[in-house]
Every structure is written in C-alpha cells, then in structure tokens.
N, C-alpha and C positions, 0 to 999 in steps of 0.2 A: 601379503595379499591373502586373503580371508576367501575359500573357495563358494561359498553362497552368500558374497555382497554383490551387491548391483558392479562396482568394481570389477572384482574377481569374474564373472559370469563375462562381461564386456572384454577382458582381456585375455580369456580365455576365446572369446570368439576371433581373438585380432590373432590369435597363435599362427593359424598360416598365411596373414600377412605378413608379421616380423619375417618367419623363415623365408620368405621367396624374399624379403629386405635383405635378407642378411648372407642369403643364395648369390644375389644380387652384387651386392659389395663386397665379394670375394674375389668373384669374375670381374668387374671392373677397375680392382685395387690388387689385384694379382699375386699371387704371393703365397706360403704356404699357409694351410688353411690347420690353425690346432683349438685344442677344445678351449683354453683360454681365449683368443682369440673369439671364434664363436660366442664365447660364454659373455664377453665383454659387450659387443654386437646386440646381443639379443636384452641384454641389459641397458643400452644406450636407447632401443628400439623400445623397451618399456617404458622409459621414460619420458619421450619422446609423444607414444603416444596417450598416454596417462595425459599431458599436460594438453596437448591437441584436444581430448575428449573432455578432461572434466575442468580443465580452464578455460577453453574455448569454445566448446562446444559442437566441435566437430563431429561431422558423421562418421559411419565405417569407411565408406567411398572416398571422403575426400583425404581419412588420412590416408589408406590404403594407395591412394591416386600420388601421394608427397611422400611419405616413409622412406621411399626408396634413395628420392633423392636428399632429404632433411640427413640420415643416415651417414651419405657419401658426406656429405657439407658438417657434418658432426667428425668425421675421420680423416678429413683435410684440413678443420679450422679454420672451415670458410664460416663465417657470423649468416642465421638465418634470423628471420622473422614473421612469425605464424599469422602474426596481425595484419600482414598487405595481401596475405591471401584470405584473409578474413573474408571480402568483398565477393560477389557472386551473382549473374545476371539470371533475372527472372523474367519470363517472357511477358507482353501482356496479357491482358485477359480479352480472350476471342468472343468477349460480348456476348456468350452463349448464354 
C-alpha cells in the first residue's frame, strides 16, 4: 500500500475501524489475544475492506456499520456476500 494513493490515504482513514473490528472479535471469539493473532485480523480486515470500497463501492459508514460482523463470519467460516447488502433505501423526494 503506496502512502499517497487514493488507496493508501482511504485506508489509512478506515485504521480505527479495523481496530475497534478487531477489538471486537477478540471479545466475542474469547481467547488469548497475540500479536499473530491481531496481525492476521487486521490483515483479513484489509482485505475485507479494500474489496467492499474499491469493488463495490462502498462508503466509510456502511463498511464501518459490517466489518465487525463480515470479520466474525471470516473467523467462523460462515460464507458472506457483499452484494444482498448492496441494496439500500432512499427516501422520496418531499416535492420541495
């Protein structure tokens, strides 16, 4: 990761999402917590949201809002897919 691409710059902003991701699935998945372990985490979470942002074009919010749990379902080997949450409701327009 290149520190001044549009990349780099974007995932450098997502840094304290991964961690409270990766905060997250420690306490939920119990256990002791080592810097492999972390390190692996936080590498599943770039990945994660690399493909969320620049294949699908997600925002910071909505990956921010799934991480946590795309993460859990990444360290279970539960199968996820980004594309049924693709969809999203927008309100009408209040004719103003």
């Amino acid at each position: 990761m290149k520190k001044n691409t549009i990349e780099g710059i974007f995932l450098r902003t997502m840094q304290p999402v991964m961690v409270s991701a990766v905060e997250k699935s420690f306490v939920d998945h119990k256990g002791e917590i080592t810097s492999n372990m972390t390190k692996e985490r936080i590498d599943i979470c770039l990945e994660i949201v690399k493909m969320l942002r620049f294949d699908f074009g997600w925002s910071r919010q909505k990956i921010g809002d799934n991480l946590p749990l795309y993460l859990s379902n990444e360290l279970n080997g539960v199968a996820w897919d980004p594309e049924k949450e693709k969809n999203f409701w927008i309100p009408p327009s209040s004719g103003v």
